[in-house]
C-alpha positions, -999 to 999 in steps of 0.1 A, spaced: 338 -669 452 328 -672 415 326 -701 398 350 -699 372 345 -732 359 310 -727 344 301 -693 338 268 -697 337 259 -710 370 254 -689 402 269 -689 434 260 -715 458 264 -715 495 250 -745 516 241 -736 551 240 -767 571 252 -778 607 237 -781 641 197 -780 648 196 -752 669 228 -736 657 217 -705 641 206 -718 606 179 -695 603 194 -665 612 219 -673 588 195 -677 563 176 -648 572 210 -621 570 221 -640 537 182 -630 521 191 -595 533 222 -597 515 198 -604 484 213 -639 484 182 -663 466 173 -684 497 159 -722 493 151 -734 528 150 -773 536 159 -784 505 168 -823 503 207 -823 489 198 -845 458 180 -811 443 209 -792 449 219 -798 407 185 -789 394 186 -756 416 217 -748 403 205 -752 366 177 -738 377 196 -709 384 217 -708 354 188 -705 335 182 -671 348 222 -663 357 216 -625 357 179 -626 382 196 -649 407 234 -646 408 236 -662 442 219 -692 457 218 -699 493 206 -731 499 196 -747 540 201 -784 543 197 -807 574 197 -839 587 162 -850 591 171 -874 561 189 -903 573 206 -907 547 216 -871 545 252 -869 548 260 -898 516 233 -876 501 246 -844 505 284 -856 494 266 -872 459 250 -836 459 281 -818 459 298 -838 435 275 -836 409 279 -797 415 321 -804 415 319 -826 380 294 -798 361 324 -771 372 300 -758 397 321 -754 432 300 -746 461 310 -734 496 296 -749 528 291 -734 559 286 -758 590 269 -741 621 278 -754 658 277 -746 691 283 -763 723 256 -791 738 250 -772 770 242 -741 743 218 -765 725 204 -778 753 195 -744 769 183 -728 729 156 -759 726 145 -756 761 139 -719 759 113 -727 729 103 -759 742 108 -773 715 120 -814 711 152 -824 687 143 -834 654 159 -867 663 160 -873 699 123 -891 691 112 -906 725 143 -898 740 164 -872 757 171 -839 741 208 -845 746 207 -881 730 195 -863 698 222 -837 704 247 -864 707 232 -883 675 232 -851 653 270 -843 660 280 -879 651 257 -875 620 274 -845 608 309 -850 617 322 -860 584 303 -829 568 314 -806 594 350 -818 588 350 -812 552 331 -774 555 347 -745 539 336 -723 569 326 -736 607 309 -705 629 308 -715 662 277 -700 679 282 -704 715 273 -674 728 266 -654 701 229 -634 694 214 -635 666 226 -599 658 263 -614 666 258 -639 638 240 -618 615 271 -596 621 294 -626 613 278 -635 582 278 -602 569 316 -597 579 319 -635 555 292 -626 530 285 -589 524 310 -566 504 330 -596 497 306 -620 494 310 -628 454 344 -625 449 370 -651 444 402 -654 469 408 -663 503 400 -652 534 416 -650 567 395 -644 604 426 -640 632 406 -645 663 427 -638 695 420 -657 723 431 -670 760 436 -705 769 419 -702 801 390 -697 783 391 -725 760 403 -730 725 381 -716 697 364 -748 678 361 -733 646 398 -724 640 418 -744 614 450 -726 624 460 -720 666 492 -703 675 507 -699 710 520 -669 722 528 -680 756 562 -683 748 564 -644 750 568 -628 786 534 -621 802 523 -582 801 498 -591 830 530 -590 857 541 -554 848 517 -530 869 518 -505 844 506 -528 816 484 -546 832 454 -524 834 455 -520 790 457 -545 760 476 -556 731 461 -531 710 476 -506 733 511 -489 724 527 -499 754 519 -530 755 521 -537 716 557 -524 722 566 -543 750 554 -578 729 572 -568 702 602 -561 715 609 -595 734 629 -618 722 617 -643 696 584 -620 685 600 -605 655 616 -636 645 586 -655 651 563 -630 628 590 -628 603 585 -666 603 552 -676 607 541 -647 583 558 -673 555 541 -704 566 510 -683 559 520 -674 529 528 -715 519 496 -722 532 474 -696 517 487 -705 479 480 -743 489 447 -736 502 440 -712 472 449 -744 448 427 -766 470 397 -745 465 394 -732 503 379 -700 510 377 -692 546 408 -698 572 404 -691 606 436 -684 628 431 -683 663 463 -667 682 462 -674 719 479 -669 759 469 -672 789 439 -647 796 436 -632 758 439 -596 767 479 -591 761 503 -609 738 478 -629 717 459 -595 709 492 -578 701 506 -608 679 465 -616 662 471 -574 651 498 -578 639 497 -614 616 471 -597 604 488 -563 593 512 -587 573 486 -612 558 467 -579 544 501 -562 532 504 -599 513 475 -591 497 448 -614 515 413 -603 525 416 -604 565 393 -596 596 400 -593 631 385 -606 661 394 -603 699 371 -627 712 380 -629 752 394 -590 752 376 -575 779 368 -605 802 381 -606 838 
């Protein structure tokens, strides 16, 4: 993203979300990235950083900046923050990191390390008090990365994919994530589609064994009835959506495209939404995230 509305400001990306989550590493691959990194900062400096780096536009082009919740008062803090950016034409993106309690739980336990606000009591109560905490914030990010699961060199991966060739320029971009229900929904997706409607692969021998990426079985999806319709269709809701989103100043739109076990029709169908969000023009990656499971 630039930030066409006062040239002389960088771009500013706020890294917040879960203690525990991954902040640091995303800190950490954004530096790498030569992103300008301010770590801890409280959100009422956010508008002097910023004209402290439009002071010296050219040196520091991009500011990433790492905010939590140790302040109480962080999330009214961080909202005044961002609108004080918003009015001076300045427009940053926020990235929220999460991931699952039982994730959380195991991450501070393997550093032994307490929650910054579970005080005298249980690390989960300060799990549980963070979430509430952040809720609002987390609802209103540009871009949620679930964590759960991921190393660190999965997320650096991630926030490369988000950050590195395309990192400064304007536009939108789509992640299609296939997935299987079985498995669970994907938390971070703004967008699910269900693909169960489509016969199952899984009960054709001959299928079974391969994936949607797979000729076969790519074949096989796509000829059923309703697929072609359905793509045909739901390729111009995206299209709707992505000019809305593009007025509304959102960057980042995860699409998660799901059946039962993630392996057949929602890895066909994720391959090709995105074949016909990139021939639309959009900036799209691909994901397969329960391809390969049992």
């Amino acid at each position: 993203m630039t930030i066409e509305g006062h040239k002389g400001s960088p771009d500013i990306v706020i890294v917040t979300g879960m203690s525990g989550a991954g902040r640091s590493t995303a800190a950490k691959a954004l530096e790498d990235l030569d992103w300008f990194v301010v770590d801890n900062l409280p959100p009422g400096l956010l508008a002097t950083m910023a004209d402290l780096g439009g002071r010296v536009r050219e040196a520091v082009p991009r500011i990433a900046v790492v905010v939590d919740v140790r302040s109480r008062a962080f999330t009214s803090d961080l909202h005044s923050a961002i609108a004080e950016l918003e009015a001076r034409g300045v427009h940053p993106r926020v990235v929220f990191l999460e991931a699952a309690d039982e994730e959380l739980v195991r991450r501070f336990e393997a550093v032994r390390r307490p929650h910054p606000l579970q005080g005298d009591g249980r690390l989960v109560e300060g799990i549980t008090q963070e979430r509430e905490l952040l809720r609002e914030v987390r609802a209103e990010a540009d871009l949620v990365i679930d964590t759960t699961g991921l190393n660190v060199h999965e997320l650096r991966a991630k926030i490369v994919g988000f950050f590195g060739a395309h990192g400064g320029e304007s536009g939108l971009r789509f992640t299609v994530v296939s997935f299987g229900y079985k498995y669970g929904l994907p938390v971070d997706a703004d967008l699910v589609v269900d693909c169960r409607f489509l016969p199952n692969p899984h009960w054709v021998p001959e299928l079974r064994p391969k994936n949607g990426r797979d000729a076969p079985v790519r074949d096989y999806v796509l000829s059923r009835h309703g697929a072609k319709e359905f793509l045909d269709s739901y390729a111009e809701v995206l299209r709707l959506l992505a000019e809305g989103y593009e007025r509304e100043g959102k960057h980042y739109v995860t699409l998660a495209v799901g059946c039962t076990g993630g392996k057949h029709r929602s890895v066909a169908m994720a391959e090709q939404l995105a074949a016909r969000l990139r021939d639309a023009g959009m900036d799209v990656q691909v994901t397969h995230r329960d391809l390969g499971r049992e």
